[in-house]
N, C-alpha and C positions, 0 to 999 in steps of 0.2 A: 504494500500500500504506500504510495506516496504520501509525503508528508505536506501541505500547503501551507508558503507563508503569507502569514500575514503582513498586509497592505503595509501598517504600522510600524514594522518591520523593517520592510523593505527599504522605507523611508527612512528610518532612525538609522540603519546602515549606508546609505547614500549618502545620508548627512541633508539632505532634503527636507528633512524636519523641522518647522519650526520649534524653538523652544516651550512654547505651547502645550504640543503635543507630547511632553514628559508628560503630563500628568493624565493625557488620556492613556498613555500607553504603562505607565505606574498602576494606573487602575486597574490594567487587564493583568500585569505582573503579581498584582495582588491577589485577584482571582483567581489566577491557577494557584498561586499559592495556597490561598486557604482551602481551595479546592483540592489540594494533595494533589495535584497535576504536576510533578516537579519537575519534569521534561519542559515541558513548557514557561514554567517558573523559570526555570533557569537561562534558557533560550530567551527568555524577557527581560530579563535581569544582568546577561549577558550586553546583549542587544543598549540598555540604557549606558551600563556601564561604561560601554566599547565609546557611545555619543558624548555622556558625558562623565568625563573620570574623573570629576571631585564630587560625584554623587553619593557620599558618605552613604546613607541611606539603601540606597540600592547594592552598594558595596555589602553593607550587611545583609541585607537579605538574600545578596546570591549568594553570601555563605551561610544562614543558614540554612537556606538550599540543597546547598553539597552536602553539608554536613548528616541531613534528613535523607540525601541521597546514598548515603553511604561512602563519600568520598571525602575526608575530611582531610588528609594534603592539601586538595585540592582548595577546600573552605578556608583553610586556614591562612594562603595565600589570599584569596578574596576577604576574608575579617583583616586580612594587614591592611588591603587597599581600602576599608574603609577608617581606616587610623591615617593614613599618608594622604585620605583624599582631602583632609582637610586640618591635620597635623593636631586631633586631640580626642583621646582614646574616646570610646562610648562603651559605659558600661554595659549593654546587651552584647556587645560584641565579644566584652571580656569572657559574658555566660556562654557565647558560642564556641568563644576559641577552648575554652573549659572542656565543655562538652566534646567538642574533638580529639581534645588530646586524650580525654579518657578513653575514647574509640581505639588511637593509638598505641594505648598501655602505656601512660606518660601520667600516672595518678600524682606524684607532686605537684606536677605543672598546670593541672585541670583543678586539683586543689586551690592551689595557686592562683588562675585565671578566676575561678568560681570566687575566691574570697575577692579578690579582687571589683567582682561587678558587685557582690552584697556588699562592700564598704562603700559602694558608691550608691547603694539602697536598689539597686535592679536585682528583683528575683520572683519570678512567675512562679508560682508554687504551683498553679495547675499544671503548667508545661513539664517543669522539674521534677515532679511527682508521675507523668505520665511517660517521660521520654526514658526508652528503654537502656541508653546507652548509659544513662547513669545508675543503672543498678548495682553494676558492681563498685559505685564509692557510697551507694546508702546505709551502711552498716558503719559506716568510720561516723569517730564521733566529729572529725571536723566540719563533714556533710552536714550533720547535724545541727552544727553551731552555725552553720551560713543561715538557715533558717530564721534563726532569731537577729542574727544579725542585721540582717536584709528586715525584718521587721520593724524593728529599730532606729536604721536610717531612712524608711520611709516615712516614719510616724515625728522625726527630727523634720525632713523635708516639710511637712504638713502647717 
């Protein structure tokens, strides 16, 4: 079966695009997203990136893309580009590079990334509690301790 691109696409690769058209094409990136489409998620995500590469935002969500895709080298490198897209880390991106690295077998460093976005108060407990890759650090008691942490600095935020 051939795959067809879209119009949106087409254009955002051309360079054809008005600036405009981020956000209608963000929109449809978003959709596959939350659709768990992540072929095409990524292909969107790609595609903004490729247009425009200080899109922090888009930088993170093609990794966490990969990373849902099972390719977390690959995330890992897209969560840098959304640190370099605009030279100041984001703590989602820290829970994503976290989450990777546990994929990896790299438990200090996911530790590490993990404590990192809860000291800056980012921490989805629905996500973190559902995403399977983090099963094997939910018995450590540091895992643990992000929980409250992240509680914490969000109720400090407030």
């Amino acid at each position: 079966m051939r795959r067809r691109i879209p119009a949106w696409a087409i254009l955002l690769l051309t360079g054809v695009a008005p600036a405009q058209d981020l956000d209608w094409s963000r929109s449809e990136a978003k959709a596959f997203y939350r659709a768990q489409r992540w072929l095409e998620a990524e292909g969107a995500w790609r595609l903004i990136t490729e247009r425009f590469p200080a899109d922090q935002g888009a930088w993170l969500r093609l990794g966490a893309t990969l990373c849902r895709m099972g390719q977390p080298e690959n995330a890992l490198d897209a969560l840098e580009g959304a640190v370099l897209a605009d030279g100041t880390p984001m703590p989602e991106a820290m829970f994503w590079t976290g989450v990777c690295n546990v994929m990896l077998h790299r438990a200090p460093e996911a530790i590490e990334a993990l404590e990192a976005a809860a000291e800056e108060g980012w921490w989805d407990r629905e996500l973190a509690s559902k995403l399977p890759a983090l099963d094997p650090l939910r018995r450590s008691p540091r895992f643990e301790a992000l929980r409250s942490t992240a509680k914490e600095r969000a109720a400090e935020a407030v």
